[in-house]
DRENZA-526896 format. One record per residue: x, y, z of N, C-alpha, C, CB in turn; residue number from 1. Coordinates in nm, 2 decimals. Glycine has a CB too. Layout:
N
((X; Y; Z); (X; Y; Z); (X; Y; Z); (X; Y; Z); NUM) ...
This chain:
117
((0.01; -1.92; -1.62); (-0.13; -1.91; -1.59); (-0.18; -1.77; -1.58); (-0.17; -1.99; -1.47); 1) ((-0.23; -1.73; -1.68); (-0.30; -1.60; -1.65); (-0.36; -1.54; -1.54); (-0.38; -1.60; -1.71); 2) ((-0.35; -1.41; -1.50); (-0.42; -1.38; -1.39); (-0.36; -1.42; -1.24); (-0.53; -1.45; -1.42); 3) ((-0.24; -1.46; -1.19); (-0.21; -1.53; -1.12); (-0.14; -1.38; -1.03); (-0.14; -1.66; -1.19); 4) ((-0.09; -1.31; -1.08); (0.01; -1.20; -1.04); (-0.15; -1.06; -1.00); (0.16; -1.14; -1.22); 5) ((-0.21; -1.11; -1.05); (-0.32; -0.96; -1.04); (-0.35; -1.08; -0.88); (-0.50; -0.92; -1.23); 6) ((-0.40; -1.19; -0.89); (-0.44; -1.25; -0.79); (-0.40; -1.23; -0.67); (-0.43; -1.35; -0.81); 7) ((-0.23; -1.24; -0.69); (-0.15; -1.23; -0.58); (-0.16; -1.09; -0.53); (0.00; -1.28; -0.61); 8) ((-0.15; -1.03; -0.58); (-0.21; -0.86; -0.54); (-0.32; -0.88; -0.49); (-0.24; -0.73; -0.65); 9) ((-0.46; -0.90; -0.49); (-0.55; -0.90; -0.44); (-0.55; -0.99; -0.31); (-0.63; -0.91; -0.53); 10) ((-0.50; -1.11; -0.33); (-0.49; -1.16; -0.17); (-0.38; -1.12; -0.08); (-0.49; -1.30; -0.16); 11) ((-0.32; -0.99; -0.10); (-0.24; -0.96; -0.07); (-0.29; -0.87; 0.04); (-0.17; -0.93; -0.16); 12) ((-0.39; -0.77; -0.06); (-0.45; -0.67; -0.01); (-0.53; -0.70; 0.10); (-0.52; -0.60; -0.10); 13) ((-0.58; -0.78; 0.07); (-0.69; -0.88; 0.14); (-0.63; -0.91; 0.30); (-0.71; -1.04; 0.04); 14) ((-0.48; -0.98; 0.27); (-0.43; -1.00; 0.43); (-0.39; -0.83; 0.48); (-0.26; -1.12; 0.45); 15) ((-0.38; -0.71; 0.43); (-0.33; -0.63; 0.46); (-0.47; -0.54; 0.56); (-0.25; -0.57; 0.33); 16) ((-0.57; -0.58; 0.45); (-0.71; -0.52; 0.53); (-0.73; -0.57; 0.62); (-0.84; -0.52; 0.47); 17) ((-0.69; -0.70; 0.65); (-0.78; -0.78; 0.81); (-0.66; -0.75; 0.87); (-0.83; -0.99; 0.82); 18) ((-0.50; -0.73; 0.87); (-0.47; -0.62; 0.97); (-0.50; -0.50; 0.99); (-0.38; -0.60; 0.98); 19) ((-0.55; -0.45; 0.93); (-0.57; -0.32; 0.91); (-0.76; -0.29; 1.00); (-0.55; -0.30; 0.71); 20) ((-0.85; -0.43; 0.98); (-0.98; -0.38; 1.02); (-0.91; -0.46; 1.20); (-1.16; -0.46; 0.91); 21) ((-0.82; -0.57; 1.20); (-0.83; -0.59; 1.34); (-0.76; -0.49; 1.42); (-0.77; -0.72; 1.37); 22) ((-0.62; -0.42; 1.40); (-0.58; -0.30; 1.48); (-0.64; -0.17; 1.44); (-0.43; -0.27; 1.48); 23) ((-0.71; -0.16; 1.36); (-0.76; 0.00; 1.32); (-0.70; 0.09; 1.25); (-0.77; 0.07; 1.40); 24) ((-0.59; 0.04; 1.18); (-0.46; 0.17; 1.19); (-0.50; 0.25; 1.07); (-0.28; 0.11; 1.16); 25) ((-0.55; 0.23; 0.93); (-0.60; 0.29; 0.86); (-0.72; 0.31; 0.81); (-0.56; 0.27; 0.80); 26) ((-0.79; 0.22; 0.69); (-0.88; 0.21; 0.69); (-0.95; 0.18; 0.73); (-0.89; 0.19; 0.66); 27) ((-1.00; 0.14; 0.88); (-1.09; 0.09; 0.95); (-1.10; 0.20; 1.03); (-1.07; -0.04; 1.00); 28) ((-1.00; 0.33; 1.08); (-1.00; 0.43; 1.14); (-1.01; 0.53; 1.08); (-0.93; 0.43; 1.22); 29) ((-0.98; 0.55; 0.97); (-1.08; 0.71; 0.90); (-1.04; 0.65; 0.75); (-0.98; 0.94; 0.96); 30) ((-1.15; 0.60; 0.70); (-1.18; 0.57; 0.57); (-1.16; 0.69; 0.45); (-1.32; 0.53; 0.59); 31) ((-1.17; 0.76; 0.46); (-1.21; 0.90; 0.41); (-1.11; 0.93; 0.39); (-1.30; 0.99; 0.48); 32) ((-1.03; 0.94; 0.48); (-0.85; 1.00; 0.46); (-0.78; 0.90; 0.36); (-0.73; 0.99; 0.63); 33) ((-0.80; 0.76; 0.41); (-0.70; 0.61; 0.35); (-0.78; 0.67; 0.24); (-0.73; 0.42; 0.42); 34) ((-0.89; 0.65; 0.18); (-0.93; 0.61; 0.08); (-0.84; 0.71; -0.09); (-1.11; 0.63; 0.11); 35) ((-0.87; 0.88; -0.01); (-0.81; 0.95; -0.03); (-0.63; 0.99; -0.07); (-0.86; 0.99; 0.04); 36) ((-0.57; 0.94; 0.02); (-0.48; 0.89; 0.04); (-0.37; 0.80; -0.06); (-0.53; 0.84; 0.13); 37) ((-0.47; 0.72; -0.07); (-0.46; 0.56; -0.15); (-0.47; 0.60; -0.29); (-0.58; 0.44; -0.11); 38) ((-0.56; 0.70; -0.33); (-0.60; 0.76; -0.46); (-0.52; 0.86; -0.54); (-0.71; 0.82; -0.43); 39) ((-0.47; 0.96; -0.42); (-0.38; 1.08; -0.46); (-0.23; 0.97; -0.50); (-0.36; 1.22; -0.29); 40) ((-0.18; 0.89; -0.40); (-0.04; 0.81; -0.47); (-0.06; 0.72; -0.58); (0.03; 0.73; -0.36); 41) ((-0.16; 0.64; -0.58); (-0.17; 0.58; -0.69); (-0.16; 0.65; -0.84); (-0.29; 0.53; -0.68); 42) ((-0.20; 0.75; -0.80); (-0.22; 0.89; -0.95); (-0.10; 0.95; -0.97); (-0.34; 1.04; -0.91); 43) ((-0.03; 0.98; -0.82); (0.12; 1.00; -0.86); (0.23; 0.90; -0.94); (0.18; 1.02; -0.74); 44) ((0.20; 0.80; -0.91); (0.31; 0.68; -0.94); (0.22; 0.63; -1.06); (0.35; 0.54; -0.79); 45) ((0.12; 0.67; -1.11); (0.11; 0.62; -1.28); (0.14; 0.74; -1.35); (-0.06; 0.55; -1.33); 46) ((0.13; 0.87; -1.27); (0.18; 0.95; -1.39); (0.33; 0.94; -1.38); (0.14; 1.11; -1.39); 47) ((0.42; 0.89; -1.26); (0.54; 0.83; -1.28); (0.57; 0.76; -1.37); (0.58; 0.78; -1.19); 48) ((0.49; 0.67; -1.37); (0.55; 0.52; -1.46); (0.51; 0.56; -1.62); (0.45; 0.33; -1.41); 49) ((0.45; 0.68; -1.63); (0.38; 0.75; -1.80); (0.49; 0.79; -1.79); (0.24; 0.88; -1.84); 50) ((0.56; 0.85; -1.72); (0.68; 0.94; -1.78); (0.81; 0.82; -1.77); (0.72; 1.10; -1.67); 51) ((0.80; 0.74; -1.69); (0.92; 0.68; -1.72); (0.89; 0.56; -1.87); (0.95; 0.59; -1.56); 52) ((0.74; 0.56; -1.87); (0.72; 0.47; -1.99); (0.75; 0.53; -2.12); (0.59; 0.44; -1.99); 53) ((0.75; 0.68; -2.10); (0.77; 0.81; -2.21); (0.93; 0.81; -2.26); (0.74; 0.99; -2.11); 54) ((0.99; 0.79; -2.17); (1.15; 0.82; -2.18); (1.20; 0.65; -2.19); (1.22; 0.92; -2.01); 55) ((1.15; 0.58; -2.20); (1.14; 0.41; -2.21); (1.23; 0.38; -2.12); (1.17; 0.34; -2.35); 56) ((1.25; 0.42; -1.98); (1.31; 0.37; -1.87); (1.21; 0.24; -1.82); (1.33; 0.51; -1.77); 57) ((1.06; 0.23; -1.85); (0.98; 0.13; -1.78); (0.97; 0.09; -1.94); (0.83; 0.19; -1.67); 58) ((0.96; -0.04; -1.93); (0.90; -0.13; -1.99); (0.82; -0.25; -1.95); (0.97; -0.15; -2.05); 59) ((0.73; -0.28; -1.99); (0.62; -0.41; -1.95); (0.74; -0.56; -2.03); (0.40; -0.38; -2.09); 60) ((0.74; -0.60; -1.94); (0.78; -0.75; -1.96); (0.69; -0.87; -1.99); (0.85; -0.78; -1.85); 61) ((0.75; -0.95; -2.02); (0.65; -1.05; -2.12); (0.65; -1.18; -2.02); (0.73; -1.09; -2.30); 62) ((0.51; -1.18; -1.94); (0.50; -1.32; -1.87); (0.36; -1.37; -1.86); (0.56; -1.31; -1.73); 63) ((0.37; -1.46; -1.87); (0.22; -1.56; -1.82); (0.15; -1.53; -1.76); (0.22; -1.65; -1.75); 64) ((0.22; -1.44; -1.60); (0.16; -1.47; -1.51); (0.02; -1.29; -1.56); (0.29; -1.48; -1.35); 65) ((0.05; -1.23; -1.60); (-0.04; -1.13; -1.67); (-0.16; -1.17; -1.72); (0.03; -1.08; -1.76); 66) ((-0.26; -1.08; -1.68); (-0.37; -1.10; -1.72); (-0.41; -1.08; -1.87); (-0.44; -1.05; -1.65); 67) ((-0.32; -1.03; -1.97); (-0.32; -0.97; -2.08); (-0.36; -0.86; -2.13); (-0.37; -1.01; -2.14); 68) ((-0.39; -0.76; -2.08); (-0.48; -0.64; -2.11); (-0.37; -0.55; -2.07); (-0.63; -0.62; -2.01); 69) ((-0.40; -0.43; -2.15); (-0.29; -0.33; -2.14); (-0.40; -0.21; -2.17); (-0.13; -0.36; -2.26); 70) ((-0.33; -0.12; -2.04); (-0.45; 0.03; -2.07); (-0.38; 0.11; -2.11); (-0.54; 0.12; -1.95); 71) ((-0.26; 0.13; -2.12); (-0.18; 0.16; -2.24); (-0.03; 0.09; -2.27); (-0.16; 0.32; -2.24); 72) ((0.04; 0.14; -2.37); (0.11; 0.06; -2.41); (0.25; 0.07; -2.32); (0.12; 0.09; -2.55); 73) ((0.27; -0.08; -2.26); (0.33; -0.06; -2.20); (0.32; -0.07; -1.99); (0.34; 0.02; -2.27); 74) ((0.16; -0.06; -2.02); (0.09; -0.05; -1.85); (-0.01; -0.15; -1.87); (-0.01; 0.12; -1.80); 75) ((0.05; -0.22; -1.81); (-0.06; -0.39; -1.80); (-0.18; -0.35; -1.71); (0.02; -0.55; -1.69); 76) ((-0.29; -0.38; -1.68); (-0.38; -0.37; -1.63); (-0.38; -0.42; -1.47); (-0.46; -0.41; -1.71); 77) ((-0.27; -0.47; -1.44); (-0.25; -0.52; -1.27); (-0.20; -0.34; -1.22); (-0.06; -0.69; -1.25); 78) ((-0.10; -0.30; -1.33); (-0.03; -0.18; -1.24); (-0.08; -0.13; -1.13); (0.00; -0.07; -1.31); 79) ((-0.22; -0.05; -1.17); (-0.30; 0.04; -1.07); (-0.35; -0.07; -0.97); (-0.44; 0.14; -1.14); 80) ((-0.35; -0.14; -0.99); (-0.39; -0.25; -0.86); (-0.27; -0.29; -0.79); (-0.46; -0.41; -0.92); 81) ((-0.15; -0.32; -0.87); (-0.01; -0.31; -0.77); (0.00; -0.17; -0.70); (0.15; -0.32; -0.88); 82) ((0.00; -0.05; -0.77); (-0.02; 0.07; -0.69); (-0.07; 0.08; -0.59); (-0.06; 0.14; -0.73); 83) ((-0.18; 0.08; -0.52); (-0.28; 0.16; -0.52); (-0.24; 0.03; -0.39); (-0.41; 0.21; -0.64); 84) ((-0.24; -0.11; -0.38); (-0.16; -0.17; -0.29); (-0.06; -0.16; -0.21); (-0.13; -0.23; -0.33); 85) ((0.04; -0.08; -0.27); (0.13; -0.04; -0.23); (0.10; 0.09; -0.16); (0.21; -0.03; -0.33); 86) ((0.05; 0.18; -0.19); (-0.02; 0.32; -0.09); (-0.07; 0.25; 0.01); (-0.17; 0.42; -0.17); 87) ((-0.19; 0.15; 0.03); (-0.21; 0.14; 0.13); (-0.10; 0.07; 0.21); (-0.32; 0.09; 0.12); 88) ((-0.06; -0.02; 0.16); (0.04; -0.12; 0.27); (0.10; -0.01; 0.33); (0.16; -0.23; 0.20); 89) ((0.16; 0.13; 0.25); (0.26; 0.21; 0.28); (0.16; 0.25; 0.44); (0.30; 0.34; 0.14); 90) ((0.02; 0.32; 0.42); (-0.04; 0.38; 0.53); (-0.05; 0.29; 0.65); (-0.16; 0.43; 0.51); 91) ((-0.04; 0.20; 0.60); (-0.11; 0.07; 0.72); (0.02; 0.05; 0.78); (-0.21; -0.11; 0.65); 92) ((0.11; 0.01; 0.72); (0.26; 0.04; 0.82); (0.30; 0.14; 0.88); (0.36; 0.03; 0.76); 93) ((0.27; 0.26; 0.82); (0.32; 0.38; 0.89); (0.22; 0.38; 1.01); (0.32; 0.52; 0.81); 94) ((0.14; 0.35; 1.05); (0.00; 0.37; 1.13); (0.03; 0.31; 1.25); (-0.13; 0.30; 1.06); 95) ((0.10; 0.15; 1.18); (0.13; 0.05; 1.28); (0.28; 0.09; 1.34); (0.13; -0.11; 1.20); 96) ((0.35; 0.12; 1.31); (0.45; 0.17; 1.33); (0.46; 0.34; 1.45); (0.50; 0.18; 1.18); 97) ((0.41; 0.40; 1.40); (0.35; 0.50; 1.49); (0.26; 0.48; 1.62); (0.28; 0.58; 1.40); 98) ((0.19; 0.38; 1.59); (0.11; 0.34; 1.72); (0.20; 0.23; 1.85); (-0.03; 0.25; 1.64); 99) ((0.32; 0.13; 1.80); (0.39; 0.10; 1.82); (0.50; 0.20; 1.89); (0.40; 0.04; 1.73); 100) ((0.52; 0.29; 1.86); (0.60; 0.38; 1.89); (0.56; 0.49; 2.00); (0.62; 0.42; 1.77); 101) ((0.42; 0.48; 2.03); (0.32; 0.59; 2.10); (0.33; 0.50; 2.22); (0.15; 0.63; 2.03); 102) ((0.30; 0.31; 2.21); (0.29; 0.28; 2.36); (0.41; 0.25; 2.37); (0.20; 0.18; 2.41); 103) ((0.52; 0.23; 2.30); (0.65; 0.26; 2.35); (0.69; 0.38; 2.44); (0.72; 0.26; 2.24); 104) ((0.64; 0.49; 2.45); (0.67; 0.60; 2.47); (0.55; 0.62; 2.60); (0.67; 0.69; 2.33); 105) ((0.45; 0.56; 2.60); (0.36; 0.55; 2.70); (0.41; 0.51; 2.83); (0.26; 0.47; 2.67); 106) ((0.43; 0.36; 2.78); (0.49; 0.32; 2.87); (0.63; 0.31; 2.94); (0.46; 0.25; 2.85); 107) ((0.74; 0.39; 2.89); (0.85; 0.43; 2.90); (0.83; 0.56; 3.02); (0.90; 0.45; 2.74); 108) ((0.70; 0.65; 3.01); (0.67; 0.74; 3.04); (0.61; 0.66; 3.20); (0.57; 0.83; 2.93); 109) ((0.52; 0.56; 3.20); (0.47; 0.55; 3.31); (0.57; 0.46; 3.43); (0.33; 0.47; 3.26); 110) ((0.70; 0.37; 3.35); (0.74; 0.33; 3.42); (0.87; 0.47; 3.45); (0.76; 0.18; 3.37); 111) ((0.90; 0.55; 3.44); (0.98; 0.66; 3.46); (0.90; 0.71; 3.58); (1.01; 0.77; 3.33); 112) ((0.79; 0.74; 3.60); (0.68; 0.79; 3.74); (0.65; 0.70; 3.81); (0.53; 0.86; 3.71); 113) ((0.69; 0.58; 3.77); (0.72; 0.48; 3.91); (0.79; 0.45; 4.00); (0.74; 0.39; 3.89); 114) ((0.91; 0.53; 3.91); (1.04; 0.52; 3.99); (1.04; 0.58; 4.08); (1.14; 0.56; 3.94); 115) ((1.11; 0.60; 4.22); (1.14; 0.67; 4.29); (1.24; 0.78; 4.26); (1.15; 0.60; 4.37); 116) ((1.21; 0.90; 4.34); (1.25; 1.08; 4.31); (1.40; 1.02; 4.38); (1.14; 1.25; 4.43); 117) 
């Protein structure tokens, strides 16, 4: 069924944003950076996959689940939408992970000044 793999990326993204708008960790806390962010890697990893498409290390595989369109030969039209998915998930974990790690360290700090000298 056509379209089914671009789909799954988009509701993908979709559960990644409503973690992302309920704890704040990226996009919902400085738009402007994520957006940025999300833009600069996406641009890296398609001029990756040009060069790996160049040296024919990447090739497009032949499935259904594709929407059919190719923006060049070889780069289906999901890619930059798998990308650019992938950047964000990457920030929104690192975010969550770092913030995880801060009240770990908070509170590791507050129960150490509880203790008695």
């Amino acid at each position: 069924m056509p379209g089914i793999y671009l789909l799954a990326i988009l509701v993908s993204a979709g559960g990644i944003a409503a973690l992302d708008a309920r704890w704040r960790l990226a996009g919902w806390r400085a738009p402007g950076r994520t957006a940025i962010a999300v833009a600069i890697g996406t641009a890296f990893f398609l001029i990756w996959d040009a060069v790996g498409i160049a040296t024919g290390v990447f090739v497009k595989g032949d499935s259904p689940l594709l929407v059919g369109i190719d923006l060049a030969p070889q780069l289906p039209l999901e890619e930059p939408f798998f990308l650019a998915f992938l950047c964000y998930l990457a920030l929104v974990a690192w975010a969550g992970a770092l913030r995880v790690l801060a009240r770990r360290s908070a509170k590791t700090n507050v129960d150490a000044a509880e203790r008695p000298a």
